[in-house]
BAROMAR-535182 format. One record per residue (C-alpha): x, y, z; residue in one letter. Coordinates in steps of 0.5 Angstrom, whole numbers, padded with zeros to 4 digits, always signed. Layout:
N
XYZA
...
END
This chain:
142
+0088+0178+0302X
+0081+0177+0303X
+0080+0174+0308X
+0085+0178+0311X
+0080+0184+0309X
+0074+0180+0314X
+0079+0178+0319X
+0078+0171+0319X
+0086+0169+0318X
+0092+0172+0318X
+0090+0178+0324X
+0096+0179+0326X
+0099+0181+0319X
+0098+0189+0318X
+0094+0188+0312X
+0100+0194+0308X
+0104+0188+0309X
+0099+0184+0306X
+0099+0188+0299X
+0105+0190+0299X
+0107+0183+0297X
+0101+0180+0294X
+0099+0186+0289X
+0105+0185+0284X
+0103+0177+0284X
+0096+0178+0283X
+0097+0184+0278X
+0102+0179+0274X
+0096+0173+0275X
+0091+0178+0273X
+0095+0179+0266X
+0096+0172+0265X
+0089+0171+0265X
+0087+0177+0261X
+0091+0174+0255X
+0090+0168+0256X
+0081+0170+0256X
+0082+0174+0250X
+0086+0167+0247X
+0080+0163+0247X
+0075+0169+0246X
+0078+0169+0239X
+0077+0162+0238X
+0070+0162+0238X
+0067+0171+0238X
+0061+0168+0236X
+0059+0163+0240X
+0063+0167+0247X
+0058+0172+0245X
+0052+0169+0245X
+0053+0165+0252X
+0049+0167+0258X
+0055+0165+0262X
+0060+0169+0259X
+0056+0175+0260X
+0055+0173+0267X
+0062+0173+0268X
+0064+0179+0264X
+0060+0182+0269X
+0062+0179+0274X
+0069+0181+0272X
+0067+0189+0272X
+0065+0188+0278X
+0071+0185+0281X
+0075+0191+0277X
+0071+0195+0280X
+0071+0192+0286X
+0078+0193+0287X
+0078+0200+0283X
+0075+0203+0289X
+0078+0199+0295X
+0085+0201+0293X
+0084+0209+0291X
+0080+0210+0297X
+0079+0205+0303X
+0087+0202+0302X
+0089+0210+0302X
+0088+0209+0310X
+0091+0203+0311X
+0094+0207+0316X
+0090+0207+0320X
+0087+0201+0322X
+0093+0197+0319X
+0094+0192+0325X
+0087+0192+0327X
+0085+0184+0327X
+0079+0186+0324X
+0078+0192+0318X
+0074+0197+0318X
+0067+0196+0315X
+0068+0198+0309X
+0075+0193+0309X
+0071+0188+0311X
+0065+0190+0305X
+0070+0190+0300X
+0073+0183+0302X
+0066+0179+0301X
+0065+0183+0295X
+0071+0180+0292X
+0071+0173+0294X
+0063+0173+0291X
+0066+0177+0284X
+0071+0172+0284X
+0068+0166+0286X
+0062+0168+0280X
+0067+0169+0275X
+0071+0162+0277X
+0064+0158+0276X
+0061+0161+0270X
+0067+0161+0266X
+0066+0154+0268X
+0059+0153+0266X
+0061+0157+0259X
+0063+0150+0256X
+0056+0148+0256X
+0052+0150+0251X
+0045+0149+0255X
+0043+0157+0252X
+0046+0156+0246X
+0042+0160+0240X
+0042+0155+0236X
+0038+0151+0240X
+0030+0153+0240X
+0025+0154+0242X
+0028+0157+0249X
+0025+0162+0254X
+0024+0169+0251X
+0029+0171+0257X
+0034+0166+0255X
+0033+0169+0248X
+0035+0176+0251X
+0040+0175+0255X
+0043+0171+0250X
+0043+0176+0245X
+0039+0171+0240X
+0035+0174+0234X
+0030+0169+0233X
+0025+0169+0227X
+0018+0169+0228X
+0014+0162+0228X
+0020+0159+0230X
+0019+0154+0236X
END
């Protein structure tokens, strides 16, 4: 869809179309990701919480929702009017590589959340570290 949206593939399909048969397997991708997230947070709270990468990819995730949020109540409600356009208005096309970024951020870090290269039992760390984290170090430990 994204690439739909920056009009690099798929140019001869009207983007309504493309929603139209993408958005109920997303919704259903998206639910079985969120259940399956919140499983594995469950595992460990602690330690997710703790962690530089899963902060980073919660954000990522607000983003990407926030992302979607915005194109499909106000850019998508126009569709009409540039539906067969081989490429999208810019607000389309804007949508699309933030998207693919949100995405892309979400996919890497949730990877780099196996690692515990950040972890706060681990010190001494950089005091920017410790605060992304959210770790509470005690004075003299280093």
């Amino acid at each position: 869809m994204d690439l739909r949206l920056l009009g690099f593939a798929f140019k001869r399909v009207p983007a309504s179309a493309f929603t139209e048969r993408l958005l109920p397997w997303t919704r259903v991708g998206f639910a079985v990701s969120f259940v399956t997230g919140l499983l594995v947070f469950y595992s460990q709270p602690v330690r997710y919480y703790h962690n530089v990468f899963f902060r980073i990819k919660v954000l990522a995730l607000i983003l990407a929702g926030l992302n979607v949020w915005l194109f499909h109540s106000r850019i998508h409600r126009r569709v009409s009017q540039w539906d067969l356009n081989p490429v999208p208005p810019r607000a389309a096309r804007v949508a699309g590589v933030v998207s693919i970024f949100a995405w892309a951020l979400v996919v890497v870090t949730g990877r780099m959340i196996a690692y515990n290269w950040f972890d706060c039992d681990l010190q001494p760390q950089p005091d920017f570290v410790n605060w992304l984290a959210g770790c509470v170090v005690e004075a003299g430990v280093e």
